[in-house]
DOZAZA-638474 format. One record per atom (N, C-alpha, C): residue in three letters; atom name; x, y, z. Coordinates in nm, 2 decimals. Example, Ala and Ser with C-alpha at 12.3 -4.5 7.8 and 13.67 -1.06 7.14 Angstrom:
   type   atom       px       py       pz
    ALA      N     1.32    -0.57     0.78
    ALA     CA     1.23    -0.45     0.78
    ALA      C     1.32    -0.33     0.78
    SER      N     1.28    -0.22     0.71
    SER     CA     1.37    -0.11     0.71
    SER      C     1.29     0.00     0.79
// end
This chain:
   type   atom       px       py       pz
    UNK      N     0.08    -0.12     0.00
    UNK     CA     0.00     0.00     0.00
    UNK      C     0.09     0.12     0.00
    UNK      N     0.03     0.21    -0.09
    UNK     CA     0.11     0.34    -0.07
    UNK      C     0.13     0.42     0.07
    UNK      N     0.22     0.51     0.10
    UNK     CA     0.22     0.56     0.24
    UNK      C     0.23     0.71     0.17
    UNK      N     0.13     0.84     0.22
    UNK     CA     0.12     0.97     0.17
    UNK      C     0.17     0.99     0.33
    UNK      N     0.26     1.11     0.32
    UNK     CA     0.31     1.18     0.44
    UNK      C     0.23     1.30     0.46
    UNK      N     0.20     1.32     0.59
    UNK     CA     0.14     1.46     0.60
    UNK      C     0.16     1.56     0.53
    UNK      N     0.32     1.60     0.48
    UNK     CA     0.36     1.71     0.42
    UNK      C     0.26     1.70     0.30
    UNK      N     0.28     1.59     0.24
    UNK     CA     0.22     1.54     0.06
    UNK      C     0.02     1.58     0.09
    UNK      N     0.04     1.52     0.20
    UNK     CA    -0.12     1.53     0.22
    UNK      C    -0.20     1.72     0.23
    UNK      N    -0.10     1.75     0.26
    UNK     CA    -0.08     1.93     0.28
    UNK      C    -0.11     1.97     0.15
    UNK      N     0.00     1.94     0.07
    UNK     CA     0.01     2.03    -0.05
    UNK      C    -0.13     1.92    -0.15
    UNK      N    -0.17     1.81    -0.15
    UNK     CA    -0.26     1.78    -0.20
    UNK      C    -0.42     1.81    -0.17
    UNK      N    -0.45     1.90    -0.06
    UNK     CA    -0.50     1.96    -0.01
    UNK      C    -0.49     2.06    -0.04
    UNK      N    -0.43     2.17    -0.07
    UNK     CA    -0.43     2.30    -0.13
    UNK      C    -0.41     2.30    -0.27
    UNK      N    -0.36     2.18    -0.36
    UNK     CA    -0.41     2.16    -0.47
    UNK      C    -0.54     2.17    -0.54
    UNK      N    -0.62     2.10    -0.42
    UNK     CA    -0.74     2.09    -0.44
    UNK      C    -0.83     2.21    -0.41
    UNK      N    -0.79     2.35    -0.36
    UNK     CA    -0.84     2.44    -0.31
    UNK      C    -0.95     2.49    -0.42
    UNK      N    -0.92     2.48    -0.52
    UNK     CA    -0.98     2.54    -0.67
    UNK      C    -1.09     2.46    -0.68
    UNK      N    -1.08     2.29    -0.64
    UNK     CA    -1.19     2.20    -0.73
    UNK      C    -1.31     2.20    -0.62
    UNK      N    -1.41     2.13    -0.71
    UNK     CA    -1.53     2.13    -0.64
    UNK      C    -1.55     2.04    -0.52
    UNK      N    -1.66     2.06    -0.46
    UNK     CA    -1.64     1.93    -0.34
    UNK      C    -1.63     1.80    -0.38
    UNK      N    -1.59     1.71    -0.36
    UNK     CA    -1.62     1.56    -0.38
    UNK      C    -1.46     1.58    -0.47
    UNK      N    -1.42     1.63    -0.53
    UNK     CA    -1.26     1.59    -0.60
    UNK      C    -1.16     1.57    -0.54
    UNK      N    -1.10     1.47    -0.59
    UNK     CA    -0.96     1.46    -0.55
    UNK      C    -0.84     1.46    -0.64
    UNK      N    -0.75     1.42    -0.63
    UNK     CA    -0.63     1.44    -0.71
    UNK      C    -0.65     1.24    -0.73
    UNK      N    -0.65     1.23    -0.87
    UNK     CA    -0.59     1.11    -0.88
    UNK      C    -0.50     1.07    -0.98
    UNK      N    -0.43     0.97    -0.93
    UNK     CA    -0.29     0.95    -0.99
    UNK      C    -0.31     0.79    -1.11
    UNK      N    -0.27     0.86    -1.25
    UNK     CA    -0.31     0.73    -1.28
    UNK      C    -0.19     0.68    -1.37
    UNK      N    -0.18     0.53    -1.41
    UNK     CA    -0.11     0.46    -1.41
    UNK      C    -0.09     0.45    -1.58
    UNK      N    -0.01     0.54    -1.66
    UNK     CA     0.00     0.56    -1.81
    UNK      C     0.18     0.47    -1.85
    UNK      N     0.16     0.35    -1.89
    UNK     CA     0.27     0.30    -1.97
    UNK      C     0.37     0.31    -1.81
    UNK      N     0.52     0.36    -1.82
    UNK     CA     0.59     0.34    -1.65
    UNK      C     0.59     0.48    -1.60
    UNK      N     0.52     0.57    -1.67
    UNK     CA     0.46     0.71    -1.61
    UNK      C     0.30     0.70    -1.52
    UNK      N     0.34     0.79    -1.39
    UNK     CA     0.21     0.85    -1.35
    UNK      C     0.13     0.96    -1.40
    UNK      N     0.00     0.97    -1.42
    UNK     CA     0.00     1.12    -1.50
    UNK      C    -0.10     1.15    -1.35
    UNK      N    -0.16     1.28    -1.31
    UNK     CA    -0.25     1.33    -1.23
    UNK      C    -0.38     1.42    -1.31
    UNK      N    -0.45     1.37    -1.21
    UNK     CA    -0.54     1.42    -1.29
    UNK      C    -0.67     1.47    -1.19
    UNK      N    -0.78     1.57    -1.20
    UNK     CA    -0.89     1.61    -1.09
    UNK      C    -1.02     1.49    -1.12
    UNK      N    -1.05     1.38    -1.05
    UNK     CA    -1.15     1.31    -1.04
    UNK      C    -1.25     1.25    -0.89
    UNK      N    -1.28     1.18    -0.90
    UNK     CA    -1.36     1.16    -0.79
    UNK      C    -1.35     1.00    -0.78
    UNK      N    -1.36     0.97    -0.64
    UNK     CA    -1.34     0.80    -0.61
    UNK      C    -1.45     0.72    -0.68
    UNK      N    -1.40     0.60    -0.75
    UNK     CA    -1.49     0.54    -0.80
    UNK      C    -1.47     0.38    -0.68
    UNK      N    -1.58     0.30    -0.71
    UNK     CA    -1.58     0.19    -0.64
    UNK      C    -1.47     0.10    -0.71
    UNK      N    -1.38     0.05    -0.59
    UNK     CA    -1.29    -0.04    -0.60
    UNK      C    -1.13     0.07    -0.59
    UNK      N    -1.17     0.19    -0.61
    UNK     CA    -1.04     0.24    -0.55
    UNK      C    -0.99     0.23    -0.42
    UNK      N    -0.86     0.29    -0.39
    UNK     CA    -0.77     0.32    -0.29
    UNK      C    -0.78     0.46    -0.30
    UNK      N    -0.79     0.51    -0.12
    UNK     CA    -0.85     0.66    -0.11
    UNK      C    -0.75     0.67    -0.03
    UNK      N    -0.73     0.83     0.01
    UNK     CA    -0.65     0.85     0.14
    UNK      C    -0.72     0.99     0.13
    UNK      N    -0.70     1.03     0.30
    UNK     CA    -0.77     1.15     0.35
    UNK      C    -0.65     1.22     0.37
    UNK      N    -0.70     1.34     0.41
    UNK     CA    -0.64     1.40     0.51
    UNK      C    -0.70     1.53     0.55
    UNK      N    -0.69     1.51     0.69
    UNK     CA    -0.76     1.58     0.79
    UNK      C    -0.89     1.58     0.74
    UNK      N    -0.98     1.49     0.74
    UNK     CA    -1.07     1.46     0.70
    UNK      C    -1.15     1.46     0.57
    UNK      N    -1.08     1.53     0.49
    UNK     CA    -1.14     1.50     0.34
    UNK      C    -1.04     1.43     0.24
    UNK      N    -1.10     1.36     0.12
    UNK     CA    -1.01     1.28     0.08
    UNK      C    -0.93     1.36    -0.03
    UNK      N    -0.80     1.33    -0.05
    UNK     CA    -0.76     1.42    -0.12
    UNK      C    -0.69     1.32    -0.26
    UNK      N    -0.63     1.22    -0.25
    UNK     CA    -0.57     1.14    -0.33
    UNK      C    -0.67     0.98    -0.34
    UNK      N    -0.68     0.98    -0.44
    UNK     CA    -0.76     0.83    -0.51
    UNK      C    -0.67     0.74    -0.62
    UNK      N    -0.66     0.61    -0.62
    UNK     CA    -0.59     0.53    -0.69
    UNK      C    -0.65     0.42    -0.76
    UNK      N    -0.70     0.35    -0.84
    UNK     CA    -0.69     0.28    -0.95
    UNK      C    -0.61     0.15    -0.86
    UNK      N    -0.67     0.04    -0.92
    UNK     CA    -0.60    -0.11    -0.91
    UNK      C    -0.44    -0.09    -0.90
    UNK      N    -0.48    -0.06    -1.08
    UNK     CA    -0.32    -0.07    -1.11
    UNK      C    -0.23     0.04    -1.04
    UNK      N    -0.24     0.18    -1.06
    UNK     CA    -0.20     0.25    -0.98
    UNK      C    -0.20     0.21    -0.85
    UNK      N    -0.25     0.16    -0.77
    UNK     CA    -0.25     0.10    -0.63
    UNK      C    -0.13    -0.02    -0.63
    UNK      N    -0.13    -0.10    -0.74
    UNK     CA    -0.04    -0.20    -0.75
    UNK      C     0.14    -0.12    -0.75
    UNK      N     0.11    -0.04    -0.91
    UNK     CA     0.27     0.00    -0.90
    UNK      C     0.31     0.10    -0.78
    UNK      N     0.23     0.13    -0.66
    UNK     CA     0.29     0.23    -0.56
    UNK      C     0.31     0.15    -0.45
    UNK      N     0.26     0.04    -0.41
    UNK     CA     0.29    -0.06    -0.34
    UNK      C     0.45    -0.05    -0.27
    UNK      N     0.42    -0.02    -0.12
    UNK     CA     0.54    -0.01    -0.06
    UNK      C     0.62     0.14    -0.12
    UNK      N     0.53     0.24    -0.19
    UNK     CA     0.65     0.35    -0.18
    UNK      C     0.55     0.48    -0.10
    UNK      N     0.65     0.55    -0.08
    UNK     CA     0.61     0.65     0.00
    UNK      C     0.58     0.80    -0.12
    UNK      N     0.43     0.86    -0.07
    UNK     CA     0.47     1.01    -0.16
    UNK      C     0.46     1.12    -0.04
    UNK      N     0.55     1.19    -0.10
    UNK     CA     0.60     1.31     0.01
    UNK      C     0.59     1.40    -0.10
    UNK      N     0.66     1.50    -0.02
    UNK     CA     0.65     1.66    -0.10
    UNK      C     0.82     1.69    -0.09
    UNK      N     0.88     1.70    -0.23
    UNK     CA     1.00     1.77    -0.18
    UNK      C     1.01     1.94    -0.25
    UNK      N     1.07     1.99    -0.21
    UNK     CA     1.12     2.19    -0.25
    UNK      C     1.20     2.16    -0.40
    UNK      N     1.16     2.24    -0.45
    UNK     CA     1.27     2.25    -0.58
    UNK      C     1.27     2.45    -0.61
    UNK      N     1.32     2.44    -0.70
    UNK     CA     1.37     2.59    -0.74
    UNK      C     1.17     2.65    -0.79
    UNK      N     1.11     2.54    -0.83
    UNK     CA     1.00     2.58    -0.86
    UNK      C     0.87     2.61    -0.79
    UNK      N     0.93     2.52    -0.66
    UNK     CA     0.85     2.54    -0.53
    UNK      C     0.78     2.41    -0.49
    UNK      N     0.72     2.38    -0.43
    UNK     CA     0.73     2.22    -0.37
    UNK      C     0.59     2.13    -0.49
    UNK      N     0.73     2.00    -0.48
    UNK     CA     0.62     1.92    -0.55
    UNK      C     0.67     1.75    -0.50
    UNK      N     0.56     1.68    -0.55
    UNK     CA     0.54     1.59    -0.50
    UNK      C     0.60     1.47    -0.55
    UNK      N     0.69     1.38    -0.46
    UNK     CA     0.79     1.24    -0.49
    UNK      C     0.75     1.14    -0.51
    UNK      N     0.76     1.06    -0.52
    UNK     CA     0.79     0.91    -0.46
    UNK      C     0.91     0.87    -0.43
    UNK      N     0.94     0.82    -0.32
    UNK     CA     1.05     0.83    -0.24
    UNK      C     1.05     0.65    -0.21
// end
């Protein structure tokens, strides 16, 4: 299972400041790229909250290739974005 860090959970939370209620950020599983994208949980996903609303949703496969990695938030020159670590 994936592990989202508070920090990641922060900034995927203020990502989401713009979208409607019920959206989350989901990550989906293109060829050995992730792409992101604004959708809403469907049945049979993997959800994660934070601080009570859900912010990130995942897909089987997407759920499969994140297995055991962690996503955090790291700083860059562009300002903070999000890893897999």
């Amino acid at each position: 299972m994936l592990t989202v860090t508070d920090a990641a959970g922060e900034h995927l939370a203020r990502m989401l400041t713009v979208a409607s209620e019920g959206t989350a950020i989901r990550l989906v599983a293109s060829g050995e790229d992730l792409k992101v994208q604004l959708d809403s949980a469907k049945p049979g996903d993997a959800t994660f909250d934070h601080k009570g609303a859900r912010v990130l949703v995942l897909d089987e496969q997407a759920a499969g290739l994140l297995a055991g990695k962690t996503l955090d938030v790291t700083e860059t020159n562009e300002g903070p974005r999000l890893a897999l670590v």
